[in-house]
C-alpha positions in Angstrom: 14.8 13.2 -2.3 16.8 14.0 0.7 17.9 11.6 3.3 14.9 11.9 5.9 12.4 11.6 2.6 14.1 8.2 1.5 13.9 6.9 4.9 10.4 7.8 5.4 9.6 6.4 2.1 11.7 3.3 3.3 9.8 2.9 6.3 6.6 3.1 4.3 7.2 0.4 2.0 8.0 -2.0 4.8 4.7 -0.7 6.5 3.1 -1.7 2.8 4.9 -4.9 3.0 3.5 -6.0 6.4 0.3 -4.5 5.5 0.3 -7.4 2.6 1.5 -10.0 4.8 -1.2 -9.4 7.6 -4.1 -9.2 5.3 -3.4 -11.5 2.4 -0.5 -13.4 2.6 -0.5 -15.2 5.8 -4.3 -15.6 6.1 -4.4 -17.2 2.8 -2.0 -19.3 3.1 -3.0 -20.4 6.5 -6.9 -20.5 5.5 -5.4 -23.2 2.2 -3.2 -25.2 4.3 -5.4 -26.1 7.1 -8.7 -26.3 5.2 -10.8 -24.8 7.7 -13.9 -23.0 6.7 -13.2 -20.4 9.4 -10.2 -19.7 8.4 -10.7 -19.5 4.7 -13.8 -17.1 5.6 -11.3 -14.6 7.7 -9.1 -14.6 5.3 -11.9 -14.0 2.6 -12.6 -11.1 4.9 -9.1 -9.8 4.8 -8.5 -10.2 1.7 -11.4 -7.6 0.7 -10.1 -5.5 3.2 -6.9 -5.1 1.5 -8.4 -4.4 -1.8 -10.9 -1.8 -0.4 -8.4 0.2 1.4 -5.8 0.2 -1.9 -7.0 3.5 -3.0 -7.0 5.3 0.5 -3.2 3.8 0.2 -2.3 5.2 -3.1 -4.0 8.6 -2.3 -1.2 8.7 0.9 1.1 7.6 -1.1 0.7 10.4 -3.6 0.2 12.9 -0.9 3.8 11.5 0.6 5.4 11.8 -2.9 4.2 15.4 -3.5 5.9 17.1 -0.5 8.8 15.9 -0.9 11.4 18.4 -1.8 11.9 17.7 -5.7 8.1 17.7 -6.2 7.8 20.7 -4.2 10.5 22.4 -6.7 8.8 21.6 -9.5 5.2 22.5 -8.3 4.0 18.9 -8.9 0.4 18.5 -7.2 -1.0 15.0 -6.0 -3.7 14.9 -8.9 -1.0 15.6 -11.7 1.5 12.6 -10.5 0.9 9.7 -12.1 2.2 6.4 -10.3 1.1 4.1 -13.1 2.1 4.6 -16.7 -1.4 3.5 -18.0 -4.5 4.9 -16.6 -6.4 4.0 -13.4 
């Protein structure tokens, strides 16, 4: 990777990182200790949320990987990289 593709995929795991914090982290742990229903729904609500849009974020996060310059190189494509080694 060059040095702009390692910062953008810096940047993107600390997007990923607040992403988790906004809509599971802190709502959860604010929804278990103050025991309110409300809260517990919200967070509920976010928590779903972040699970729903994990595939939209992969699929970026795929995209992202393939342009970089080594993938490009090597004529990798989105649907040949595989991020996991065990099947999705």
């Amino acid at each position: 990777m060059t040095d702009t593709e390692k910062a953008e995929a810096s940047r993107r795991g600390g997007s990923y990182g607040l992403w988790v914090a906004a809509t599971f982290a802190i709502p959860l742990s604010f929804a278990i200790v103050e025991r309110s229903q409300l809260l517990m729904v919200i967070a509920a609500v976010l928590v779903v949320i972040h699970i729903a849009c994990i595939p939209i974020w992969r699929k970026m996060q795929r995209r992202f990987l393939c342009s970089t310059a080594w993938a490009r190189e090597r004529g990798i494509t989105p649907e040949q990289l595989r991020t996991f080694g065990f099947r999705l």
